[in-house]
Steps between C-alpha positions, in 0.01 A plus 500: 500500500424695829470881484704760312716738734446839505531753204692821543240741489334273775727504715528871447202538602472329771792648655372821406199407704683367828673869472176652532406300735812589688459843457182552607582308807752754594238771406267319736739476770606860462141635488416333855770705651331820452445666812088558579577617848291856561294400160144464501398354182349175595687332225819652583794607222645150429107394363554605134878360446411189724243462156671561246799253682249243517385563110797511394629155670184374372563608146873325520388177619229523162816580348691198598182241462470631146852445388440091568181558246657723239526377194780539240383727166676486223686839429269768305682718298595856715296771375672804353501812733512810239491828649475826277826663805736314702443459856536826675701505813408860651148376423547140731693738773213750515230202490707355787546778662142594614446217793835666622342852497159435635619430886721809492250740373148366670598692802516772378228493225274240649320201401281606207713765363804298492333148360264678251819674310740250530286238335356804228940517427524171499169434260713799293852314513263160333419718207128554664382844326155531548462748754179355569637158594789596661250737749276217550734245559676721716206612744373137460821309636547754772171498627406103482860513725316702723228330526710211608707618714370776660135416488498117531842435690473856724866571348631871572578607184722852501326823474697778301805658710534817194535768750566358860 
């Protein structure tokens, strides 16, 4: 009898996982071209993306091993989406819109002002309306970032520019 070829769906996967793999390659290779010279962090800039290159590779080849183990299901019947509104557009745009805003205004506004009320609009935009949540999600995110990065990883985070 010998063994079955391939599905579709694995064989989508696995070349979904061989793109990955691909990309993060080229991620790799483009994050050991950062220039260290005059730095003097002892890990030096390409550390974190040299990671998350290696993870990711990682994650496609688990990818690609998994797609000669996956299993055909039989097809469950889709679920039903109801929603009370269509999909707003403006709403998606303004959503989107916030990674876009938060490099151009951090110099100006700084670290904590900046990430603690674009993530309080963006808890708003998701229908958040607990003041209470939204301020303690807010504070929370921005300062276990800067804990992180400024505090764990010595990361210059931008002071506010309001005046100068």
């Amino acid at each position: 009898m010998g063994s079955s070829p391939s599905t579709g769906s694995q064989l989508e996967y696995r070349l979904l996982g061989v793109g990955v793999i691909a990309l993060f390659i080229v991620y790799g290779i483009a994050a050991r071209s950062i220039n260290t010279a005059g730095m003097t962090d002892p890990l030096g800039a390409a550390y974190v993306p040299t990671m998350l290159a290696i993870i990711g590779t990682v994650l496609g080849a688990l990818m690609v091993i998994a797609s000669f183990f996956k299993r055909e299901h039989r097809a469950v019947a889709p679920i039903e989406l109801t929603t009370e509104r269509p999909p707003n557009l403006r709403l998606a745009l303004a959503i989107l819109s916030l990674p876009f805003l938060w490099p151009l205004l951090l110099p100006h506004t700084g670290y904590l002002l900046t990430t603690s009320v674009l993530v309080s609009l963006l808890l708003y935009l998701l229908n958040v309306r607990d003041w209470r949540a939204i301020a303690g999600l807010s504070v929370g995110l921005t300062a276990v970032l800067w804990v992180v990065f400024a505090v764990m990883f010595g990361v210059e985070l931008p002071a506010p520019q309001l005046w100068g």
